[in-house]
Wavefront OBJ file of the C-alpha trace (Angstrom):
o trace
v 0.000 0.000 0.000
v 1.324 3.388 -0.776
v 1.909 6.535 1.123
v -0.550 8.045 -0.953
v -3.357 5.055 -0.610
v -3.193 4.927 3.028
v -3.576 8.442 3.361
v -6.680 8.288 1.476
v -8.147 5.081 2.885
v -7.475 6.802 6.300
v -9.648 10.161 4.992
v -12.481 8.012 4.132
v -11.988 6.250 7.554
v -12.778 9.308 9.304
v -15.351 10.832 6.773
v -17.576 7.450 6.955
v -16.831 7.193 11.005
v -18.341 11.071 11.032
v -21.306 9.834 8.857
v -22.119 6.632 11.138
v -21.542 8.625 13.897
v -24.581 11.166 13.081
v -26.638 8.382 11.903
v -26.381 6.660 15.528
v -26.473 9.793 17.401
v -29.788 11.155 15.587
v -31.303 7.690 15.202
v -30.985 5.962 18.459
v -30.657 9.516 20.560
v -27.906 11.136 22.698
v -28.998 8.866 25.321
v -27.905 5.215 24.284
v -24.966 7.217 22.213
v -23.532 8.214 25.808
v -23.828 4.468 26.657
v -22.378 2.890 23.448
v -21.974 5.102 20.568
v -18.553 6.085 21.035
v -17.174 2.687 22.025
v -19.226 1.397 18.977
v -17.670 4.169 16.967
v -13.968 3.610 18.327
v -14.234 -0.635 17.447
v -15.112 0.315 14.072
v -12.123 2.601 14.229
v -9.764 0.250 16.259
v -11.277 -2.796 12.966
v -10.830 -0.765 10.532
v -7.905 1.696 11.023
v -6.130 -1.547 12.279
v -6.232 -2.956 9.020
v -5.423 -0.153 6.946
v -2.242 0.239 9.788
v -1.037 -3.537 9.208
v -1.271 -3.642 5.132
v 0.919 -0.176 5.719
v 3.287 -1.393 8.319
v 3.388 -4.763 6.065
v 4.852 -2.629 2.913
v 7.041 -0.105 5.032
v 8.557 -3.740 6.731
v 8.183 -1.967 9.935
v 6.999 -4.371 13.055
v 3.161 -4.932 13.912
v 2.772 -5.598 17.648
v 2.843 -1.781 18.993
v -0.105 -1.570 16.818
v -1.668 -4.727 17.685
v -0.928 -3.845 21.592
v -2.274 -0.451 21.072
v -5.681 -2.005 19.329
v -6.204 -4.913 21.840
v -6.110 -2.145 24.551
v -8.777 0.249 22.825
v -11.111 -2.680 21.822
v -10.651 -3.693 25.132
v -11.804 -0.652 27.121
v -14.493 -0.464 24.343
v -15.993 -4.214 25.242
v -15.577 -3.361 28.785
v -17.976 0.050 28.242
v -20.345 -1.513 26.079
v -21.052 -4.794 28.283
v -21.216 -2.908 31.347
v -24.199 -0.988 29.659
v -25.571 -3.993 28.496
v -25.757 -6.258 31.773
v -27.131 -3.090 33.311
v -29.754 -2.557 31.119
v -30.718 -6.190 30.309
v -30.664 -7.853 33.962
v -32.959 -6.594 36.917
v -31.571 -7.096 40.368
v -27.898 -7.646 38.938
v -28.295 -4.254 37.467
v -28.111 -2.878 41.314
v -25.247 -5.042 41.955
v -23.223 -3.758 38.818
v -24.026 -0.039 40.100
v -22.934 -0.300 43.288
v -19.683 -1.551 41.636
v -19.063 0.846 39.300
v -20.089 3.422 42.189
v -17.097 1.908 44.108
v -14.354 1.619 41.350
v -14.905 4.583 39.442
v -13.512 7.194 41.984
v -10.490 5.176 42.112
v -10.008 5.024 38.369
v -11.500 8.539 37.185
v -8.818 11.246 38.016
v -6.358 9.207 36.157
v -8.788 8.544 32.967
v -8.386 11.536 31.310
v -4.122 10.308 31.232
v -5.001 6.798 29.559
v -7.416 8.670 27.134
v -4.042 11.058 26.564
v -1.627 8.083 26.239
v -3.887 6.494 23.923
v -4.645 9.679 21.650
v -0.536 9.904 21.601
v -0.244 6.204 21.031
v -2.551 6.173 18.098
v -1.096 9.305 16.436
v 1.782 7.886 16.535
v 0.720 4.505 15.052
v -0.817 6.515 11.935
v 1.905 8.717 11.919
v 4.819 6.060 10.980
v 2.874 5.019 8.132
v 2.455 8.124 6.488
v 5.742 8.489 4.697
v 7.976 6.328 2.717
v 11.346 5.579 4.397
l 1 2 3 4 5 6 7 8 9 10 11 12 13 14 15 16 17 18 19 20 21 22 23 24 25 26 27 28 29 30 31 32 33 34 35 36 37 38 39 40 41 42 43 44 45 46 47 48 49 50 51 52 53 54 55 56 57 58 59 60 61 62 63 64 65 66 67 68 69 70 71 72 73 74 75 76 77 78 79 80 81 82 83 84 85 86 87 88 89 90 91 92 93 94 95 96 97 98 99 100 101 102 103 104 105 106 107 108 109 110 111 112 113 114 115 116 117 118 119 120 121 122 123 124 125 126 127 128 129 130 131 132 133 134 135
């Protein structure tokens, strides 16, 4: 794949992620988008931006696993997000259970979310970054 290709492919990445990102916002609400719209949106992103990032990396010669790290990581906050929402939702008296959880853990975990969201923004640049030029 050249420079030039993956550039492109990665345009239309983010022009159909904006599209599908209206269409689930305005067609499902701002409600369930707060509960899974933007993990939905960021496994279609982690799918395909992942393979766009290995057919790059696999003509530049360059090695694969910071990317797959970096992906397994995303996808895996993402799952975590959107089956939360969904046990909660779906289950009655293990809904209270799973709230009282999440009430416990997430003041432990919040003041240092907005650093992991950071690290992964960086991480990810930097992923689509190497693949942009020819060496």
């Amino acid at each position: 794949m050249t420079a030039r290709t993956y550039s492109s492919n990665l345009l239309s990445l983010c022009t159909g992620l904006l599209v599908i990102g209206l269409i689930l916002y305005f067609g499902a609400g701002s409600r369930w988008f707060s509960f899974y719209g933007w993990a939905s949106l960021a496994l279609i992103t982690v799918t395909i931006g992942g393979t766009l990032i290995f057919k790059r990396y696999r003509t530049l010669g360059l090695r694969r696993w910071p990317a797959l790290l970096v992906m397994f990581l995303i996808a895996s906050a993402c799952f975590i997000q959107i089956g939360f929402w969904a046990m909660f939702f779906s289950t009655d008296a293990q809904g209270l259970g799973l709230a009282a959880g999440r009430s416990m853990i997430l003041p432990l975990i919040e003041p240092w979310l907005p650093l992991a969201g950071g690290i992964s923004a960086i991480a990810v640049i930097w992923l689509l970054g190497r693949g942009v030029h020819d060496n």
